[in-house]
DRENVEXTI-737984 format. One record per atom (N, C-alpha, C): residue in three letters; x, y, z. Coordinates in pm, whole numbers, plus 32768, in hexadecimal, padded with zeros to 4 digits. Layout:
// residues N
AlaXYZ ...
END
This chain:
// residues 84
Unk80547F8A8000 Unk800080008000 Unk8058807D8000 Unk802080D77FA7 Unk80A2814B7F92 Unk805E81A28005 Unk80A682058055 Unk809282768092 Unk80B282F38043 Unk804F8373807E Unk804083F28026 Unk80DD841A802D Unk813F83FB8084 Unk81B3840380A9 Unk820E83DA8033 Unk81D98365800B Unk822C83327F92 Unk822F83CF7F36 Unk81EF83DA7EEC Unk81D4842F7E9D Unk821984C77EB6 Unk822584EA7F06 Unk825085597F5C Unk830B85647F5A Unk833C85D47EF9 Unk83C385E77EC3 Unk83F986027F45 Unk8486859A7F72 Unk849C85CE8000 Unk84E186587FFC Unk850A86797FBD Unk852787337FE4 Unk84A68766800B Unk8433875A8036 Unk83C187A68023 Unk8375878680A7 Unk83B0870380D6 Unk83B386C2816E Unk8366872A81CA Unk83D0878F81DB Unk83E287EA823F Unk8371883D8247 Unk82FF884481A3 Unk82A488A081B9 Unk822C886B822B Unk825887D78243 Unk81AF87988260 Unk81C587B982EA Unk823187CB8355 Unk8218881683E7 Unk81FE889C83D4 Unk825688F6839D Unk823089968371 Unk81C18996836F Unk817D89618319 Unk80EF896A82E5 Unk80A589558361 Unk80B088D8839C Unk806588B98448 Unk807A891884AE Unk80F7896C84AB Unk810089BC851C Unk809A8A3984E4 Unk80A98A65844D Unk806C8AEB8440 Unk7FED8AC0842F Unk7FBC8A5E841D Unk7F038A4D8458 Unk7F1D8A2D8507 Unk7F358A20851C Unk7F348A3B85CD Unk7F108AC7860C Unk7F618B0D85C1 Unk7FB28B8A85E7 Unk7F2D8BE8859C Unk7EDD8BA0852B Unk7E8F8BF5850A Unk7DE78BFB855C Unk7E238B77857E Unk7D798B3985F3 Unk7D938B8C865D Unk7E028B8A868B Unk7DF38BE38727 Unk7E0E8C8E8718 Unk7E558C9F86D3 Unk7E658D3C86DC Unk7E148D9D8661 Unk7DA48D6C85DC Unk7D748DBC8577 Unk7CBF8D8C85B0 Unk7C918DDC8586 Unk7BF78DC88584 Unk7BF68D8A8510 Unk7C2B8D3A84C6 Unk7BEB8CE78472 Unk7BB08C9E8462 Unk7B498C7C8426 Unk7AD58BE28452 Unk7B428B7C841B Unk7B2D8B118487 Unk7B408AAA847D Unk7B488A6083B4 Unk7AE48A62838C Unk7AE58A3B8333 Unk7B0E8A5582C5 Unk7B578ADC82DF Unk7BD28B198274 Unk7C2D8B0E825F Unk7C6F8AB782F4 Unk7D008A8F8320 Unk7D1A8A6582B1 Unk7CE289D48280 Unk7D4E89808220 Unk7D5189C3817C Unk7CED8A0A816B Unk7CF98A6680CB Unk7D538AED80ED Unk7D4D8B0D8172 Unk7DEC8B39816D Unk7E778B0D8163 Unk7E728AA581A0 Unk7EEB8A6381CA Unk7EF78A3A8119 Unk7EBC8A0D80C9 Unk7EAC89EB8040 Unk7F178A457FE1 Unk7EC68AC17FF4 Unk7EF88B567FB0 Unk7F8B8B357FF1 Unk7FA18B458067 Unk802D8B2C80DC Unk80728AEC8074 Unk80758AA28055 Unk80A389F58034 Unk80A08A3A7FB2 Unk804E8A577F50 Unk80788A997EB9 Unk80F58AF47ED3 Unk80D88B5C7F25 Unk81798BB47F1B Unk81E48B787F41 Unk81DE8B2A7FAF Unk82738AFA7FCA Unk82908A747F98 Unk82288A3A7F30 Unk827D89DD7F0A Unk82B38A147E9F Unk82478A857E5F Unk82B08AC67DE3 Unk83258AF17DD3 Unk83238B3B7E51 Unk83C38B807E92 Unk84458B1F7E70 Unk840B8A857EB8 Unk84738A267ECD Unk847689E47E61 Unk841B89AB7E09 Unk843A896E7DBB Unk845089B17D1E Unk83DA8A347CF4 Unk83D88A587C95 Unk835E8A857C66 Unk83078A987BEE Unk82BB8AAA7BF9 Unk82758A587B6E Unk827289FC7BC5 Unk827289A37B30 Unk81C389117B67 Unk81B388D07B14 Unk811E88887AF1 Unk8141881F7B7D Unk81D287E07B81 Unk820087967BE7 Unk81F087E67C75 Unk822C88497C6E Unk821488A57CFB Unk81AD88C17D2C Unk813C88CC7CC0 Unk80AA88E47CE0 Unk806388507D27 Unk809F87DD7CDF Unk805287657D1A Unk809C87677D9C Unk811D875F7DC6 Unk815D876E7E31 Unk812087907EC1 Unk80EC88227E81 Unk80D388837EC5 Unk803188407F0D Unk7FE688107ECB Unk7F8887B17EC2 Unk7F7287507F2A Unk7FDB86FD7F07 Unk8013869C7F97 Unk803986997FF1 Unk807B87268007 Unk80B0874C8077 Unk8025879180DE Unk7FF887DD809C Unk7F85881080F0 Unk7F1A87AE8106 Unk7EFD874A80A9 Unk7EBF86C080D0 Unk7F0B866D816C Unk7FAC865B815B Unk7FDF862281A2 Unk7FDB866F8264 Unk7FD886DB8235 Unk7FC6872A82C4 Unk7F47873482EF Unk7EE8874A82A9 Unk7E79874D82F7 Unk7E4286BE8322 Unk7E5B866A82BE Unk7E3385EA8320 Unk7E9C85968372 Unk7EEF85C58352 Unk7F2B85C183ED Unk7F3286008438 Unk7EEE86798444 Unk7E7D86AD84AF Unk7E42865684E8 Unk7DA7862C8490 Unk7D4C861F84AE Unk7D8D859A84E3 Unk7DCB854084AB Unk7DE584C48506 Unk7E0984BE8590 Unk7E78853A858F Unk7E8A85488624 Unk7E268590867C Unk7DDD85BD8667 Unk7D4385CD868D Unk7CF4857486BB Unk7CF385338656 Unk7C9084A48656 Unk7CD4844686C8 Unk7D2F843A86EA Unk7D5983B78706 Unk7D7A840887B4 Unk7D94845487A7 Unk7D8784C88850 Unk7D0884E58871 Unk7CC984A28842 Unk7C2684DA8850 Unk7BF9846688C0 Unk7BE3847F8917 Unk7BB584168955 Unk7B1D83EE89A2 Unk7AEE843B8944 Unk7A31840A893A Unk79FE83838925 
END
């Protein structure tokens, strides 16, 4: 079974905590609704993967996976700390 990880260029590694800390950082300190976090973090994830990688059709899917890869590993660590 492949993981979204497979797929994921390791120079680009580094965006999927960045990305988790600045939705943290945007839950506790912006009035933002909740449900904007991850189409920000998205946009997030378009600029700096462009930065790092380029700005190219690959960087865009990249960019893709990475903000896929952080938010549900959010929500997993959510889920699984949840103790309802």
């Amino acid at each position: 079974m492949m993981a979204i990880l497979d797929f994921i260029m390791e120079e680009a590694y580094i965006l999927i905590p960045v990305l988790m800390i600045i939705g943290r950082i945007l839950k506790i300190s912006t009035n933002l609704p909740t449900r904007f976090i991850p189409i920000t973090l998205l946009g997030l994830s378009f600029l700096l993967t462009g930065v790092m990688l380029g700005l190219t059709f690959d960087s865009a899917i990249q960019s893709v996976l990475i903000a896929g890869a952080a938010v549900f590993g959010h929500q997993l660590y959510k889920q699984l700390m949840n103790h309802d």
